[in-house]
C-alpha positions as CSV (number, residue, x, y, z in Angstrom):
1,X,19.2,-11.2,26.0
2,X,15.3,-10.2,26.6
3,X,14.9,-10.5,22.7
4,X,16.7,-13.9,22.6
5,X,15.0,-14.8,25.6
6,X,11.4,-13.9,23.8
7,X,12.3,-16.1,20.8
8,X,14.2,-14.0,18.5
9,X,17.2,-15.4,17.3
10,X,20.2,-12.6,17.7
11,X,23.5,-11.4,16.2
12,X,25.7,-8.1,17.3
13,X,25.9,-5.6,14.9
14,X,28.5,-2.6,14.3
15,X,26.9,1.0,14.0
16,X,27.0,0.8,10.1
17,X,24.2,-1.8,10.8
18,X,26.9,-4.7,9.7
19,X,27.1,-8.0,11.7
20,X,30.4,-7.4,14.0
21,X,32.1,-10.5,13.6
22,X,34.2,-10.8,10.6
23,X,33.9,-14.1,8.9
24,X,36.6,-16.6,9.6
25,X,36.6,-17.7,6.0
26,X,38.0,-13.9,5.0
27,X,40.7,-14.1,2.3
28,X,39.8,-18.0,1.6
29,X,36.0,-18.4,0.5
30,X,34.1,-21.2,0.9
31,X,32.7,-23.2,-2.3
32,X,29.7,-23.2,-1.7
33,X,29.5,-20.6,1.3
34,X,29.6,-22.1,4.7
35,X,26.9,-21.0,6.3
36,X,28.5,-22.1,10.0
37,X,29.3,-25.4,9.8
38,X,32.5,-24.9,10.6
39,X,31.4,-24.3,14.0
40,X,33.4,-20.8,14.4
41,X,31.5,-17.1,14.1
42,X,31.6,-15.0,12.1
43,X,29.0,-16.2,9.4
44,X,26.3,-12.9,9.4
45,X,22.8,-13.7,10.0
46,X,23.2,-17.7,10.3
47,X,25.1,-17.1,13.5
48,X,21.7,-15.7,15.1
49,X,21.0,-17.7,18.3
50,X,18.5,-17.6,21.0
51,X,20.7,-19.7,23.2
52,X,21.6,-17.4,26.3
53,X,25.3,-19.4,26.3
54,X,25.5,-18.9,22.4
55,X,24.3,-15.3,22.7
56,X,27.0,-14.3,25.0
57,X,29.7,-16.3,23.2
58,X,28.8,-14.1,20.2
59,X,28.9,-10.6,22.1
60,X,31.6,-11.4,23.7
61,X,33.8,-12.3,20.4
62,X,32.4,-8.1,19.5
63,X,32.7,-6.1,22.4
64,X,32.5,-2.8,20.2
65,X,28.9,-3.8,19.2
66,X,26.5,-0.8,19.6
67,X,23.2,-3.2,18.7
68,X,21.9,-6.0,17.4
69,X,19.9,-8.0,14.4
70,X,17.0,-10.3,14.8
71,X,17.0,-13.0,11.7
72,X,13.5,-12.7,10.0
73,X,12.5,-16.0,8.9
74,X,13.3,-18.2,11.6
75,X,11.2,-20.1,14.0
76,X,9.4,-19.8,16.3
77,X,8.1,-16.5,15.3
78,X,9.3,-16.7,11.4
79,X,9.6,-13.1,11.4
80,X,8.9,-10.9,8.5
81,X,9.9,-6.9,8.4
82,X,8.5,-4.4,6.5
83,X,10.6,-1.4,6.4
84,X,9.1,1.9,5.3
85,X,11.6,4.5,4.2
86,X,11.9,7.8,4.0
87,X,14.7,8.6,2.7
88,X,15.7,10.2,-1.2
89,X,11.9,11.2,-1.0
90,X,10.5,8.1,-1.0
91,X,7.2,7.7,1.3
92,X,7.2,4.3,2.4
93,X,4.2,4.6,4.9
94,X,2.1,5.7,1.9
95,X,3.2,3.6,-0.6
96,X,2.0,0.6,1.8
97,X,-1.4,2.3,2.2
98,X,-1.6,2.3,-1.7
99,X,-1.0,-1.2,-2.0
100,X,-3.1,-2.2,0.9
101,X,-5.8,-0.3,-0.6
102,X,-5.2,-1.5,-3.9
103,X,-5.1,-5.2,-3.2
104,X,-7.8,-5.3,-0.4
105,X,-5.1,-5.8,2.2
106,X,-6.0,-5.3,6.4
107,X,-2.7,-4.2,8.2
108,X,-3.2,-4.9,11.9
109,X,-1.8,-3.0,13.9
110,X,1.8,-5.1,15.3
111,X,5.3,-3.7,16.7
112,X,6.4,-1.0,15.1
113,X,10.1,0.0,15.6
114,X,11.2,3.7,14.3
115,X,14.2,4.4,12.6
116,X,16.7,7.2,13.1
117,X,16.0,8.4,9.8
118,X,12.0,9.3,10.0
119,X,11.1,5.5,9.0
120,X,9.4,2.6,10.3
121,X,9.9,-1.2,10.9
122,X,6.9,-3.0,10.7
123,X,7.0,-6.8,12.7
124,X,4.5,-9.7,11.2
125,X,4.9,-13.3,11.9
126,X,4.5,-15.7,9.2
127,X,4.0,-19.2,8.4
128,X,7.0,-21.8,8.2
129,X,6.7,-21.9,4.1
130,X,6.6,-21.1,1.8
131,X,9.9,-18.2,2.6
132,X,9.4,-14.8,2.2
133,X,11.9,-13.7,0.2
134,X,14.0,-10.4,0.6
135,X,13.6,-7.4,-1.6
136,X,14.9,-3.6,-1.8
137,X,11.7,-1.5,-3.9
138,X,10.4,-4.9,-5.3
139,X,6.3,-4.0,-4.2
140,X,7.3,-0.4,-4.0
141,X,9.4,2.8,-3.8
142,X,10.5,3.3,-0.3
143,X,9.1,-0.7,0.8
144,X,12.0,-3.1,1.7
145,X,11.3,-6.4,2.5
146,X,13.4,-8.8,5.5
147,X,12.5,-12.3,5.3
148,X,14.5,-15.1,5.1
149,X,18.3,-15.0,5.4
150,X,17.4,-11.2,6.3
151,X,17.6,-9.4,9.8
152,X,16.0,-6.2,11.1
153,X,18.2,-4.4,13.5
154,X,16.5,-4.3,17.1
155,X,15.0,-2.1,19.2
156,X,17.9,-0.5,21.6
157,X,20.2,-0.5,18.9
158,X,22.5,2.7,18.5
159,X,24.0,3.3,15.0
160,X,25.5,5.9,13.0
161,X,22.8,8.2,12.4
162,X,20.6,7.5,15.7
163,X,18.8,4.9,17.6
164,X,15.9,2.5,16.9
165,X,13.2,2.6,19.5
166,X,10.1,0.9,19.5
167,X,7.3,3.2,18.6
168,X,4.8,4.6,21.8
169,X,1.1,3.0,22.4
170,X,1.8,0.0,19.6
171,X,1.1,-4.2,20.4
172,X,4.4,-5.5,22.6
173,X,3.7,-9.1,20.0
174,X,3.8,-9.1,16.5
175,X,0.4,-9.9,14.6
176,X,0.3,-12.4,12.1
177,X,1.0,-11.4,8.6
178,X,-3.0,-11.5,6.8
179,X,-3.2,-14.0,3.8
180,X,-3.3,-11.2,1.1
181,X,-0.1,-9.9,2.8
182,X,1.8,-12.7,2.1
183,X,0.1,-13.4,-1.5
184,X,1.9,-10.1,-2.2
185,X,5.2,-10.6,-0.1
186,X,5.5,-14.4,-2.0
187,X,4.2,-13.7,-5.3
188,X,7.3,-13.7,-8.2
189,X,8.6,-10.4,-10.0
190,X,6.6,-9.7,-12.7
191,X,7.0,-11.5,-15.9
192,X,9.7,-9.7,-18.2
193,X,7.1,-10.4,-21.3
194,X,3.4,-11.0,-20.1
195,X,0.4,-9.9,-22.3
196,X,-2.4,-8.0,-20.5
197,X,-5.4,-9.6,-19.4
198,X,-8.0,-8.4,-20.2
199,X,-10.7,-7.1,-17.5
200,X,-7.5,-7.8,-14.9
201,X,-5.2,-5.3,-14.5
202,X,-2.4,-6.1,-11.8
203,X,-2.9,-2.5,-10.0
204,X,-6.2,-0.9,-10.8
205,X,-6.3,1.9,-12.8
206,X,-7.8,4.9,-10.3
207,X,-5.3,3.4,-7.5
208,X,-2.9,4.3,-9.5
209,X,-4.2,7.3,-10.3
210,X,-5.0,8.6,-7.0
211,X,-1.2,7.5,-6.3
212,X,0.0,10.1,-8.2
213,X,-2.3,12.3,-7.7
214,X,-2.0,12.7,-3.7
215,X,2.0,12.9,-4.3
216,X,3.9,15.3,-1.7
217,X,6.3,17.6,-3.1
218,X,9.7,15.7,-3.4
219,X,7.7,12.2,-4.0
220,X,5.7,13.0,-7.3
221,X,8.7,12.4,-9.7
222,X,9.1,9.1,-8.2
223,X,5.2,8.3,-7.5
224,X,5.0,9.0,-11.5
225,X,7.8,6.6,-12.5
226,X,6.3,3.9,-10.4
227,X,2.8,3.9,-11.5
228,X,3.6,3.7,-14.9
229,X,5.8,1.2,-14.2
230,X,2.9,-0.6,-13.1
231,X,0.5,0.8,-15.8
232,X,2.9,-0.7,-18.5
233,X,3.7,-4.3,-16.6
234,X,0.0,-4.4,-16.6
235,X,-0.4,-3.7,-19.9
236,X,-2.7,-0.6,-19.6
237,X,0.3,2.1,-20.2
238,X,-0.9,3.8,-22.8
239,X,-4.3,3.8,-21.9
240,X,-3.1,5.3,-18.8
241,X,-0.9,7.4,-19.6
242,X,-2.5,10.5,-19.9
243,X,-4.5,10.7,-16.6
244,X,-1.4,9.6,-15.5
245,X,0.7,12.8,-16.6
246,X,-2.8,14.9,-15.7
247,X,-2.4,13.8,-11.7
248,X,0.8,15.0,-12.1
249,X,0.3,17.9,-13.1
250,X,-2.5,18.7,-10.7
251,X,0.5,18.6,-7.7
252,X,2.5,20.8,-9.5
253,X,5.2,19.0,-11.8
254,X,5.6,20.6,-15.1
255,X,3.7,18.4,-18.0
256,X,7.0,18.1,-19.7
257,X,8.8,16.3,-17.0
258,X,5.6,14.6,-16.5
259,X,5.9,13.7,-19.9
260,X,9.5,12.7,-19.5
261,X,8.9,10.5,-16.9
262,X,6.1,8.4,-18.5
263,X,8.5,8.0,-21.5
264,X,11.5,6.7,-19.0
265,X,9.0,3.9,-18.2
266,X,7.9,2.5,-21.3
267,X,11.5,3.0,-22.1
268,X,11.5,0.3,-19.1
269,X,8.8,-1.8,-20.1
270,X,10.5,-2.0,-23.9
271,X,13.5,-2.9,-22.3
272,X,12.1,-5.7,-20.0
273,X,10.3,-7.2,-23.0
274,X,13.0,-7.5,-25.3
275,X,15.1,-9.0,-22.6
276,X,12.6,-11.6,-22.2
277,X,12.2,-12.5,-25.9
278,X,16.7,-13.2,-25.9
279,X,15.8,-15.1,-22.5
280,X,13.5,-16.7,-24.7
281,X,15.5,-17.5,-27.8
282,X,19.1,-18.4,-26.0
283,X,16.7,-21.0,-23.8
284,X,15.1,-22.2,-27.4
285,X,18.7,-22.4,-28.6
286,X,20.3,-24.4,-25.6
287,X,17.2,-26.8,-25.8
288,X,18.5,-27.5,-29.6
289,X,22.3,-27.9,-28.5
């Protein structure tokens, strides 16, 4: 109720993290989905209310709720979450550094909420449009992104593995999401066959470098894999891909599962392309039919 009554729109959540009411539609799906038209709950996310009436009415209908989801994207506060994992040794918190270093992008500091496993939740407001979109890895290993049609589960909230608290000595409001933030949170997935330009690399070369370089132990696998992901989206793989195996190797991974690694990605890249060029031809081929 004091999040509802702050702005943020609410639903009740099991402790698997799962909205509580089961949709009403089960066993007889909607074409297209009804998103709670119908007037009934059980619809996720598009039941979020901050209507004290509507936000007992939901609780009520889930009485074995242990928390609760605020929907990101909604006004007033259009709320966008960052989550930084931890978990399968990715290092969310440092990854975010990386790009915000990278891309010349201030993060203020705004509510942080911790997660039961060793992460964080980081809270921005945003504008009304364009819609942040969701996405699971999309800027980086161990970055999630809840915009709209996402939630972040509150503060108070007890689930399976522990409870989310809001972090000690942080802002009590949300900042507002900087401009380069939200060039990076709204930009498309990179082109499945782009050439390089020149003198314009997306990620600068001795980010990525340093990326992999300052890897902990249990991150530099991964830390490898996604830089020359990047290095090869950008065009500057091979170029790249020796200093890249060299910072590798100065944290201690073995130069042939260095090597290993950087082949996996242009294994990637190849991949991407040539899905791109039958994009390309089964469009050229509709157009003719």
């Amino acid at each position: 109720m004091l999040a509802a009554e702050q702005g943020y729109p609410v639903i009740p959540l099991t402790r698997s993290k799962l909205p509580a009411i089961r949709s009403p539609h089960r066993g007889h799906p909607e074409v297209p989905p009804c998103r709670g038209g119908c007037g009934r709950v059980g619809h996720g996310v598009h039941d979020a209310s901050t209507d004290p009436l509507a936000v007992r009415r939901l609780f009520a209908a889930a009485p074995w709720a242990t928390g609760y989801g605020i929907a990101c994207g909604r006004p007033p506060h259009h709320l966008i979450g960052i989550d930084l994992d931890t978990k399968n040794g990715a290092d969310g918190l440092t990854a975010l550094r990386f790009l915000a270093e990278a891309h010349g992008v201030p993060i203020p500091p705004t509510v942080v909420v911790r997660t039961p496993s060793g992460g964080h939740h980081l809270w921005f407001t945003g504008p009304p449009s364009p819609p942040v979109p969701n996405s699971v890895g999309r800027l980086a290993p161990g970055i999630d992104v809840r915009g709209a049609g996402g939630y972040l589960v509150g503060p108070g909230s007890l689930t399976t593995r522990g409870r989310y608290v809001l972090a000690p000595d942080v802002p009590l409001h949300p900042a507002p999401a900087p401009r380069a933030l939200l060039a990076l949170l709204t930009a498309p997935p990179p082109s499945t066959h782009r050439p390089p330009t020149p003198g314009a690399p997306a990620q600068p070369a001795a980010a990525l470098v340093r990326f992999v370089r300052t890897s902990p132990d249990g991150q530099r696998n991964a830390r490898l894999f996604w830089a020359a992901c990047r290095a090869y989206e950008s065009g500057l793989g091979r170029e790249l891909a020796a200093r890249l195996i060299e910072a590798a190797c100065h944290t201690g991974l073995p130069e042939v599962e260095a090597r290993a690694t950087i082949a996996s990605a242009a294994r990637r890249e190849w991949d991407r392309r040539c899905e791109g060029d039958r994009r390309d031809r089964r469009d050229k081929r509709d157009r003719r039919d």
